[in-house]
RODOMI-643457 format. One record per residue: residue number from 0; residue in three letters; x, y, z of N, C-alpha, C in turn. Coordinates in steps of 0.001 Angstrom, whole numbers. Example, Ala and Ser with C-alpha at 12.3 -4.5 7.8 and 13.67 -1.06 7.14 Angstrom:
// RODOMI-643457
{node 0 Ala {13190 -5690 7800} {12300 -4500 7800} {13200 -3300 7800}} {node 1 Ser {12850 -2250 7080} {13670 -1060 7140} {12900 30 7870}} 
//
This chain:
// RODOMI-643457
{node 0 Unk {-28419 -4828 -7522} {-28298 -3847 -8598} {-29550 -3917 -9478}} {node 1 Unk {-30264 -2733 -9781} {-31558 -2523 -10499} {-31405 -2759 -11814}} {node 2 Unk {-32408 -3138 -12744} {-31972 -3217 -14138} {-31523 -2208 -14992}} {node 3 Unk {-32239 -987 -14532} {-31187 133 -15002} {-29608 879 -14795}} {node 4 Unk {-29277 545 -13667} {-27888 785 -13622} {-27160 -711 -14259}} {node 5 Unk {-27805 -1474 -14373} {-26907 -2763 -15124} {-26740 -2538 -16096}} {node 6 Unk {-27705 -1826 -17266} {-27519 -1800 -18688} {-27036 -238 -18479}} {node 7 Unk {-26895 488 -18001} {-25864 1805 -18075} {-24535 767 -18227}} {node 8 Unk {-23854 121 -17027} {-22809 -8 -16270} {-22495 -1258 -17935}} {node 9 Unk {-22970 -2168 -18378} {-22645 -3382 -18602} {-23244 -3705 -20636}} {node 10 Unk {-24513 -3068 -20654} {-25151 -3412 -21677} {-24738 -2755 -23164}} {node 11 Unk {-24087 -3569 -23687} {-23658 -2958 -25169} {-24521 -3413 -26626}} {node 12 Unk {-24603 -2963 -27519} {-25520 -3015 -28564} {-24976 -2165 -29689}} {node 13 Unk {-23806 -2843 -30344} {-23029 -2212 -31598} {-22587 -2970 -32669}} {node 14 Unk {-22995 -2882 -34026} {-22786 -3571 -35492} {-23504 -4954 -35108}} {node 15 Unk {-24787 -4941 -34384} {-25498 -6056 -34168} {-24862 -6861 -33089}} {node 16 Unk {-24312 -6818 -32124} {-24185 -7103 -31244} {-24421 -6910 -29981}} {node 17 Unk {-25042 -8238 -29275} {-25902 -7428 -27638} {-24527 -8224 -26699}} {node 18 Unk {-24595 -7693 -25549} {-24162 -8581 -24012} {-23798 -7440 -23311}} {node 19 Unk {-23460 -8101 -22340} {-23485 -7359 -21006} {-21694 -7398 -20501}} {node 20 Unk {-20827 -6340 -20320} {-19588 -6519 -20438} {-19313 -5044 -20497}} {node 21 Unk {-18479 -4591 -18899} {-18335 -3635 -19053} {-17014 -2915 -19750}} {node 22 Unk {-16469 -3511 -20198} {-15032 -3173 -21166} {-15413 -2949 -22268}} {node 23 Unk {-16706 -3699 -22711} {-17253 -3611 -24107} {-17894 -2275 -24123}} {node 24 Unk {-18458 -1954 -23237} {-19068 -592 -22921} {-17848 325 -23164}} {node 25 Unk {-17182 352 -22723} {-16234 1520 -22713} {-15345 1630 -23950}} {node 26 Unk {-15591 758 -24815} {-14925 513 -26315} {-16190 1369 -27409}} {node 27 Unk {-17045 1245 -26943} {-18082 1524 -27489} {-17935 3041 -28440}} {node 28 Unk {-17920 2687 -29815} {-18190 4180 -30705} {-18812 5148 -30429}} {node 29 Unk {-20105 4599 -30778} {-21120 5084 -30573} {-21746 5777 -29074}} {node 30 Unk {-21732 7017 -28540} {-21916 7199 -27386} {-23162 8535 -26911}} {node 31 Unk {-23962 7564 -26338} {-25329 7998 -25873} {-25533 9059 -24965}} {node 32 Unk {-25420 10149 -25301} {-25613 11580 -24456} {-26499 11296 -23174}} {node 33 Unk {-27788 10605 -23269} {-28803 10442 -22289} {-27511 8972 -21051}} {node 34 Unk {-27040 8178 -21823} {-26005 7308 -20856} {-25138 7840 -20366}} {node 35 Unk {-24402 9149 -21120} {-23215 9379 -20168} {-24115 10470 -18746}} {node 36 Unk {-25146 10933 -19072} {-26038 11666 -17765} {-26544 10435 -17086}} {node 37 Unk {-26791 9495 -17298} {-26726 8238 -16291} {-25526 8064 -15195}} {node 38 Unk {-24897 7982 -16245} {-23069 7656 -15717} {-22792 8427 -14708}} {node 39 Unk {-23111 10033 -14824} {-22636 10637 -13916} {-23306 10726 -12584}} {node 40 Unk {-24883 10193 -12490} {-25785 10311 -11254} {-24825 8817 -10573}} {node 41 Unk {-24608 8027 -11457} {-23968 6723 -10842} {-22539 6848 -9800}} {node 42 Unk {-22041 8284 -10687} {-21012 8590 -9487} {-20900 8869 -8407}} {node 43 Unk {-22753 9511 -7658} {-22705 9691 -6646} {-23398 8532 -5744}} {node 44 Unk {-23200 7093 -6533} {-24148 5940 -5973} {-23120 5895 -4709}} {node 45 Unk {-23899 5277 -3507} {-23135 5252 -1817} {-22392 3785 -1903}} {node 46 Unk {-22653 2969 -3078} {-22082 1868 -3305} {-20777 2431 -4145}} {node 47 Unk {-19322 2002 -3486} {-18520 2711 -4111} {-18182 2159 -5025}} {node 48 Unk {-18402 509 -5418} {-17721 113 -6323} {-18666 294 -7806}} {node 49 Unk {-20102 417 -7854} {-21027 1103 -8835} {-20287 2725 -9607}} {node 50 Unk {-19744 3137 -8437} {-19588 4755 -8510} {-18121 4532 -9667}} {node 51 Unk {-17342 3400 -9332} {-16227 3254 -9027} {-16249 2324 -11024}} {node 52 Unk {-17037 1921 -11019} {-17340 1525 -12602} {-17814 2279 -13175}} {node 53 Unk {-18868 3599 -13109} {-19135 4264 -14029} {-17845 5303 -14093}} {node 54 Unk {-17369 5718 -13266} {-16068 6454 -13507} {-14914 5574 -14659}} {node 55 Unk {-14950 4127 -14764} {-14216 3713 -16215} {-14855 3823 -16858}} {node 56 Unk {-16255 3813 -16953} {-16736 4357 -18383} {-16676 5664 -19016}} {node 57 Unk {-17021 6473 -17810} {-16606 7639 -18591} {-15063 8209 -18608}} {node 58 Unk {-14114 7556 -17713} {-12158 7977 -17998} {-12889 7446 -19918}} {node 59 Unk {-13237 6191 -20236} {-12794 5773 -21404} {-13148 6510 -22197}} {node 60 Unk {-14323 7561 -22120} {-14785 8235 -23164} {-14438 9283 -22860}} {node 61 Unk {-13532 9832 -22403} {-13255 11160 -22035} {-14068 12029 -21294}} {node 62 Unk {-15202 11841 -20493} {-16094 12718 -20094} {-15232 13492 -18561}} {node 63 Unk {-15168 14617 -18837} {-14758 15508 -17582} {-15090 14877 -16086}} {node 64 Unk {-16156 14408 -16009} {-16625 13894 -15101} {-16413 12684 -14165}} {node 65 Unk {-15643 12485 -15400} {-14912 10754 -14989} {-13346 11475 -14783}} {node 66 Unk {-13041 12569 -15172} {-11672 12750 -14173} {-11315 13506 -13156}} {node 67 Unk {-12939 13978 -12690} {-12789 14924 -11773} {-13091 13692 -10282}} {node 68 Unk {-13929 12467 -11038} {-13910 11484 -10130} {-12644 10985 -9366}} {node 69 Unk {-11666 10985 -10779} {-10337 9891 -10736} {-9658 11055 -9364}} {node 70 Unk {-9510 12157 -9635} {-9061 13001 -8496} {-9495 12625 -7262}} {node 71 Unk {-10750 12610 -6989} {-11032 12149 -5943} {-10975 11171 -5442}} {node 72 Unk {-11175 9963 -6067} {-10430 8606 -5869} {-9024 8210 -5611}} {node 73 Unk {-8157 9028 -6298} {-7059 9434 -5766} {-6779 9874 -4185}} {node 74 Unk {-7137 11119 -4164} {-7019 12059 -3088} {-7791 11207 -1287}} {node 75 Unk {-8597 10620 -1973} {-9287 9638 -868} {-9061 8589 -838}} {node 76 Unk {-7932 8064 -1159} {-6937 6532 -1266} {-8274 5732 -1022}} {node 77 Unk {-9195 5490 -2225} {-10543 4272 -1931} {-9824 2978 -1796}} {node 78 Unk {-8883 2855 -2634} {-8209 1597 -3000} {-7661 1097 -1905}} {node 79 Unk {-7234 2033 -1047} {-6670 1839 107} {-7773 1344 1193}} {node 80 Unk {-9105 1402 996} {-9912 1237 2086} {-10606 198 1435}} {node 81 Unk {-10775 -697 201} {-11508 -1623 192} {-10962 -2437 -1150}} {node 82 Unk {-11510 -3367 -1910} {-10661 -4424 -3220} {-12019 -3552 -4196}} {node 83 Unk {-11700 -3555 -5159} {-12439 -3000 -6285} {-11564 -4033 -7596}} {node 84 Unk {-10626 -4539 -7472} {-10051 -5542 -8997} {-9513 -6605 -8367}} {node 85 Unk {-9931 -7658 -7791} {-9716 -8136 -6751} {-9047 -9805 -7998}} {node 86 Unk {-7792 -10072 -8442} {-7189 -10477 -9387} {-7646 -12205 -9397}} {node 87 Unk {-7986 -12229 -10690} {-8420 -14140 -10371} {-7893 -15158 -10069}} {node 88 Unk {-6398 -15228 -10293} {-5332 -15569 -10022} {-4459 -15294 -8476}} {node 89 Unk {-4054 -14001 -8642} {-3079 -13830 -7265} {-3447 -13338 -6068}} {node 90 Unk {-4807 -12629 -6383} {-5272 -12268 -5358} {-5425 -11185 -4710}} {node 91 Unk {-5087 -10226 -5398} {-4103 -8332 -5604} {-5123 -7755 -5769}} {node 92 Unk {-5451 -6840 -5620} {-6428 -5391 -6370} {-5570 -4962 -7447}} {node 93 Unk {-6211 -5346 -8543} {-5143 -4795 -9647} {-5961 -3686 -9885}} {node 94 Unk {-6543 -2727 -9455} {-7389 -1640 -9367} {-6653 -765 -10228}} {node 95 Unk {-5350 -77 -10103} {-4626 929 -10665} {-4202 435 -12034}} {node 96 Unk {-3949 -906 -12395} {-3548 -1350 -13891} {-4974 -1057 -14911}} {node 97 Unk {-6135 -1461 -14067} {-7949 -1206 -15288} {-7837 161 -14837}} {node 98 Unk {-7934 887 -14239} {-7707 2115 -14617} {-7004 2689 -15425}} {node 99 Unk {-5265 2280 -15772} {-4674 2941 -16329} {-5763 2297 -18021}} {node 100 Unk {-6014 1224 -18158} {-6176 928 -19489} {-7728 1661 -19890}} {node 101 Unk {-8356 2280 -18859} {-9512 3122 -19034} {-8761 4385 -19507}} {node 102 Unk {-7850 5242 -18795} {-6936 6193 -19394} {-6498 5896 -20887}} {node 103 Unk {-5975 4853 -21044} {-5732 4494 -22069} {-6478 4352 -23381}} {node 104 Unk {-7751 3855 -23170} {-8889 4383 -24506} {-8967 5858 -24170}} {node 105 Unk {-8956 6408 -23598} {-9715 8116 -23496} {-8717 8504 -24953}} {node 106 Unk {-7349 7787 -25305} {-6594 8769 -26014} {-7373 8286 -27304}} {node 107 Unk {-7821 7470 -26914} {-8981 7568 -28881} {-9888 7546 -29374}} {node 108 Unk {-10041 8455 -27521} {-11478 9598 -27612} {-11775 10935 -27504}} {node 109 Unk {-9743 11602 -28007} {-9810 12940 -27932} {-8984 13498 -26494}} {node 110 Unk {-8473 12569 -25718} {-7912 12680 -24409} {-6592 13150 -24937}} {node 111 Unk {-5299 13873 -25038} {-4208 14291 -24670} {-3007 13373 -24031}} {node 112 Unk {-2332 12373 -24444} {-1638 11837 -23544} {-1091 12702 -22616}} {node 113 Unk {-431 13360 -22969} {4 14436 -21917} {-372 14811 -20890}} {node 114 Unk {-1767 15465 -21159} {-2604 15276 -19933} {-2922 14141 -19096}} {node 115 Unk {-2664 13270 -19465} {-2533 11543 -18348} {-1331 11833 -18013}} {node 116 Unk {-675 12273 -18381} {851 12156 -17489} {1053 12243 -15353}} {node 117 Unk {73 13030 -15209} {-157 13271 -13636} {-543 11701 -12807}} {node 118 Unk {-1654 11054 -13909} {-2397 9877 -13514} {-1045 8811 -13550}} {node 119 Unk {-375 8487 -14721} {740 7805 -15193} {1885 7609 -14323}} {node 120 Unk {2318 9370 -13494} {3205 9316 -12748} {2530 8912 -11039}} {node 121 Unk {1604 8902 -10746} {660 8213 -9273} {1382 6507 -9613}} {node 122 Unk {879 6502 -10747} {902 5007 -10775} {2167 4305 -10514}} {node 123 Unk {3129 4767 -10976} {4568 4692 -11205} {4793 4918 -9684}} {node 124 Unk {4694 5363 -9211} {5114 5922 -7903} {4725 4741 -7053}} {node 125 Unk {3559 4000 -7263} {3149 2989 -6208} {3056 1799 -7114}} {node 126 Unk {4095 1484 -8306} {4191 510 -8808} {5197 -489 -7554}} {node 127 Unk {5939 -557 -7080} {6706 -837 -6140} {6010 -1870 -5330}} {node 128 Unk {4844 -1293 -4639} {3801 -1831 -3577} {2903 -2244 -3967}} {node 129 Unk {1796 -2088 -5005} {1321 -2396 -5153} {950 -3525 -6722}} {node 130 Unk {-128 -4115 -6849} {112 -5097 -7965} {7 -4124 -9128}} {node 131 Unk {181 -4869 -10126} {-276 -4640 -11675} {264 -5654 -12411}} {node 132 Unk {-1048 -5941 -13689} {-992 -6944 -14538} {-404 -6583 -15656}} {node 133 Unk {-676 -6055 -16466} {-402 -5712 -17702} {-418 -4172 -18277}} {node 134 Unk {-1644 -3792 -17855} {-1922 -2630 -18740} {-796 -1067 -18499}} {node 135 Unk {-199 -1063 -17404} {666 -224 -17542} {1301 -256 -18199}} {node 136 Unk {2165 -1483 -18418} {3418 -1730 -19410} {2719 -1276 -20671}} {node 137 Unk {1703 -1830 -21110} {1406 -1377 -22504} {1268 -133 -22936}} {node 138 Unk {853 591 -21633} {301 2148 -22053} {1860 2900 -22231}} {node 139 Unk {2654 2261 -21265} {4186 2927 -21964} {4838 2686 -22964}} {node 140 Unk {4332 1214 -23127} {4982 938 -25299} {4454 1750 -25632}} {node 141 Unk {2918 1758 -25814} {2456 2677 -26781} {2040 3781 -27117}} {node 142 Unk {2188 4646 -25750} {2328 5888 -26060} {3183 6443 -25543}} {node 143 Unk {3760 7887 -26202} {4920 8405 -25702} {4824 8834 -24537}} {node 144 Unk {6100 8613 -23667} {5487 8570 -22342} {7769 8836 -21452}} {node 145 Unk {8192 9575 -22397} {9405 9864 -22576} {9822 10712 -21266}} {node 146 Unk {9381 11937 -20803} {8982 12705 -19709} {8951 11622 -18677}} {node 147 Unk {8624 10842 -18543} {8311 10060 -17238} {9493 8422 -16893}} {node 148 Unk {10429 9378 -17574} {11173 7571 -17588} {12198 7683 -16539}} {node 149 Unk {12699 8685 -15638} {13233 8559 -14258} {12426 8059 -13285}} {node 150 Unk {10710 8295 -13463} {9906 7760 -13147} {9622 6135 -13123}} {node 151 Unk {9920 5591 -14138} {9936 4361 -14717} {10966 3598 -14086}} {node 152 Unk {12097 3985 -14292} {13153 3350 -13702} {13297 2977 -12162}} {node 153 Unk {12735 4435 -11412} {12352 4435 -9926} {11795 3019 -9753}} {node 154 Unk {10346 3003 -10898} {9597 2178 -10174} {9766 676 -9983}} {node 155 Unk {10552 590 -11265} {10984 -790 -11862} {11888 -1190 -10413}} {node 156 Unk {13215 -367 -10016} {13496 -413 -8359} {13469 -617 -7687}} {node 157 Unk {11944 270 -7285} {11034 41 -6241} {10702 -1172 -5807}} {node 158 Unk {10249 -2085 -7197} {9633 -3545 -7775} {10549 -4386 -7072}} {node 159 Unk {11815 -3972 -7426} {12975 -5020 -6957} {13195 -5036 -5716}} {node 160 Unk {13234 -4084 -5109} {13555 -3972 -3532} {12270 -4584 -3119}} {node 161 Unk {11510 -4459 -3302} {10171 -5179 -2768} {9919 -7144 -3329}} {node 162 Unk {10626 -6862 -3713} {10999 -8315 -4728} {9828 -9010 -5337}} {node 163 Unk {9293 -8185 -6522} {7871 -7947 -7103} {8852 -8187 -8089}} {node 164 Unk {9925 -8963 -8241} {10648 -9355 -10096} {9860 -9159 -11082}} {node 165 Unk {8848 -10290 -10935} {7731 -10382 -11965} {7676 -8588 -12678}} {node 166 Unk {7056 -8285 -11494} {6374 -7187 -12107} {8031 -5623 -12232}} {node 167 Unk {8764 -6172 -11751} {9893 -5392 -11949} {10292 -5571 -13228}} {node 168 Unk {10380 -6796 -13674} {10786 -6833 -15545} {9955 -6507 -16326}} {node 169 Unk {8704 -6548 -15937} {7784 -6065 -16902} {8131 -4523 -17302}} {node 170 Unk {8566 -3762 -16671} {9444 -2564 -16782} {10426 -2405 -17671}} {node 171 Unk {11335 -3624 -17749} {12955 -4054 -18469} {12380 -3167 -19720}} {node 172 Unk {11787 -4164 -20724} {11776 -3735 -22305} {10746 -2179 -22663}} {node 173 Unk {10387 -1627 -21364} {9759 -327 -21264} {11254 501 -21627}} {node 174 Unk {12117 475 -20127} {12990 1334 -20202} {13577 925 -21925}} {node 175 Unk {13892 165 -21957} {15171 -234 -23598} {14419 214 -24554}} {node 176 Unk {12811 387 -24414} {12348 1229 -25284} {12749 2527 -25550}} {node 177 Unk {12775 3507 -23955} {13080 4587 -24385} {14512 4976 -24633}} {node 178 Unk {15285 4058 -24059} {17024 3973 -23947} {17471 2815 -23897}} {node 179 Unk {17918 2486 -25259} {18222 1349 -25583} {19608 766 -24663}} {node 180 Unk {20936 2165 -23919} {21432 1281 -23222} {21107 746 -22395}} {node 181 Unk {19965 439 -21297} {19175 229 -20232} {19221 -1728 -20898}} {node 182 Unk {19338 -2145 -21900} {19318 -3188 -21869} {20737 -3930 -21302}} {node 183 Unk {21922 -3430 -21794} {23215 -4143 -21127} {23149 -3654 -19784}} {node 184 Unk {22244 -2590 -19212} {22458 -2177 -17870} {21949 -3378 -16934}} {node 185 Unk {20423 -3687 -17403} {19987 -4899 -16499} {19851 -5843 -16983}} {node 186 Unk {20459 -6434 -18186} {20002 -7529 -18602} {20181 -8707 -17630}} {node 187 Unk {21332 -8679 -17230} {22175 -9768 -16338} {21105 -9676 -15165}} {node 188 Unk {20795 -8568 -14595} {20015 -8785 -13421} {18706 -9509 -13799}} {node 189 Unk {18395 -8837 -14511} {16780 -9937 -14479} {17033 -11417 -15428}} {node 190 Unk {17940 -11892 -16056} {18534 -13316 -16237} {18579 -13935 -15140}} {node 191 Unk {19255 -13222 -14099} {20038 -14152 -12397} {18355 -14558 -11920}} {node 192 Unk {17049 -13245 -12594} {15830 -13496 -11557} {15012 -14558 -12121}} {node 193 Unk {15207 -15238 -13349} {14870 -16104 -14031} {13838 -16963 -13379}} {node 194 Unk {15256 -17889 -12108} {15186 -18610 -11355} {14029 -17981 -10472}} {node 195 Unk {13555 -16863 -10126} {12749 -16597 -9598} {10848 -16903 -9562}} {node 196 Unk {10958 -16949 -11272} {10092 -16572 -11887} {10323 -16835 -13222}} {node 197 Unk {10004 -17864 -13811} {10044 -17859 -15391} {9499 -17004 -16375}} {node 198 Unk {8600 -16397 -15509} {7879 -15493 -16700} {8938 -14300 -17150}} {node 199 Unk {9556 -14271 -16156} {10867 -13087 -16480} {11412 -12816 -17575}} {node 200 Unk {11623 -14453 -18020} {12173 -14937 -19212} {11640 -14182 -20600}} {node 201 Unk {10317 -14064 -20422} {9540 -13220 -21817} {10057 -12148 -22048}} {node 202 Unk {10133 -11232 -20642} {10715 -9825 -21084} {11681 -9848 -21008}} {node 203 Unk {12628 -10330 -20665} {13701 -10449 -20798} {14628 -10660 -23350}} {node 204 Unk {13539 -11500 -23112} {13140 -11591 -24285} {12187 -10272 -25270}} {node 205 Unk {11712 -9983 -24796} {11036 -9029 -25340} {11833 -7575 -25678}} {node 206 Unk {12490 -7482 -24216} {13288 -6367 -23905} {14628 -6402 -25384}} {node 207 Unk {14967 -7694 -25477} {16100 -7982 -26626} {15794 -7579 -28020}} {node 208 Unk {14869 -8124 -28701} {13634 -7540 -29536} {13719 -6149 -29748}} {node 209 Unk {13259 -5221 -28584} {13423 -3893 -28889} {14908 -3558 -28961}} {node 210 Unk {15378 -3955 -27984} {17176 -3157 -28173} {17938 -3770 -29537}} {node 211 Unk {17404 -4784 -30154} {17724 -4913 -31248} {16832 -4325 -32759}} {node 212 Unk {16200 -3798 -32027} {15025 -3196 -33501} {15874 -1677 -33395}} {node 213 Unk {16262 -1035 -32163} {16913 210 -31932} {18398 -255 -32471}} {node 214 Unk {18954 -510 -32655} {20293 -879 -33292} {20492 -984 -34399}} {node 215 Unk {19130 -859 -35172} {19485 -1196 -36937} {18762 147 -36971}} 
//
């Protein structure tokens, strides 16, 4: 990689601060008209995973360009043909969770949640099979995301039949968010998965939290 696509892809410089970090990039206020015309020649780099990072920079800043990418990345299952988030821990392409959290800044850069709803429901759909860490769950706490909760429930399902617990409870305190009876519905089930997986235990916990903040 040349020194100029590194400091497109990586190099930040905001309230006196330098490094190289491409999340920091995409947080970034301040945004350089001459970088995002970088960004977009980068989309047609033959290296897909270059192509495949400037497209989170620009989902994060909202640039058209970065979602006419995400379509195509979609439509050409890349994820399906090679690792692009290749997890430090388990070992997964968590590819579809840094994406969703690239979706996820665009909304406070003028993006529409609503309009993510198409991206939101892909994801949901192959939550089942495939990994995810975190960032989905969050993007459904925190934004309204009400429209898509037969969706949610599917996937949480999906999770279970595939016996992805872990990542099936991470779902639990989503749904009790939007319908607080959803907590006496599964509580018992993901308690029995405990034993599976301790981490269960958090949302399980977490999930209680909300169905009790909805009750007062």
């Amino acid at each position: 990689m040349n020194k100029e696509i590194h400091e497109l892809l990586y190099h930040y410089n905001e309230n006196g601060d330098e490094g190289y970090d491409l999340n920091e990039v995409q947080l970034l206020e301040k945004i350089d008209i001459e970088r995002i015309e970088g960004l977009k020649l980068l989309l047609h780099s033959n290296d897909r995973y270059i192509a495949y990072q400037a497209m989170l920079i620009l989902l994060a800043w909202a640039i058209p360009e970065g979602f006419e990418f995400i379509n195509r990345f979609m439509s050409k299952k890349w994820a399906e043909k090679e690792e692009f988030e290749p997890h430090r821990l388990y070992g997964e392409d968590n590819v579809y969770d840094i994406i969703t959290n690239a979706l996820y800044i665009s909304t406070f850069n003028g993006k529409d949640e609503q309009e993510l709803y198409p991206y939101i429901k892909q994801f949901l759909n192959l939550y089942g099979g495939q990994f995810f860490e975190y960032h989905l769950k969050h993007f459904l706490l925190k934004k309204n995301c009400s429209p898509l909760f037969k969706e949610m429930e599917k996937a949480m399902q999906n999770a279970l039949d595939n016996k992805r617990y872990y990542q099936a409870s991470q779902l639990f305190p989503v749904l009790v968010h939007y319908d607080k009876n959803k907590f006496n519905e599964y509580r018992e089930v993901f308690t029995l998965l405990t034993g599976q997986d301790n981490r269960i235990a958090y949302n399980v916990e977490e999930a209680e939290k909300i169905h009790q903040k909805n009750e007062n």
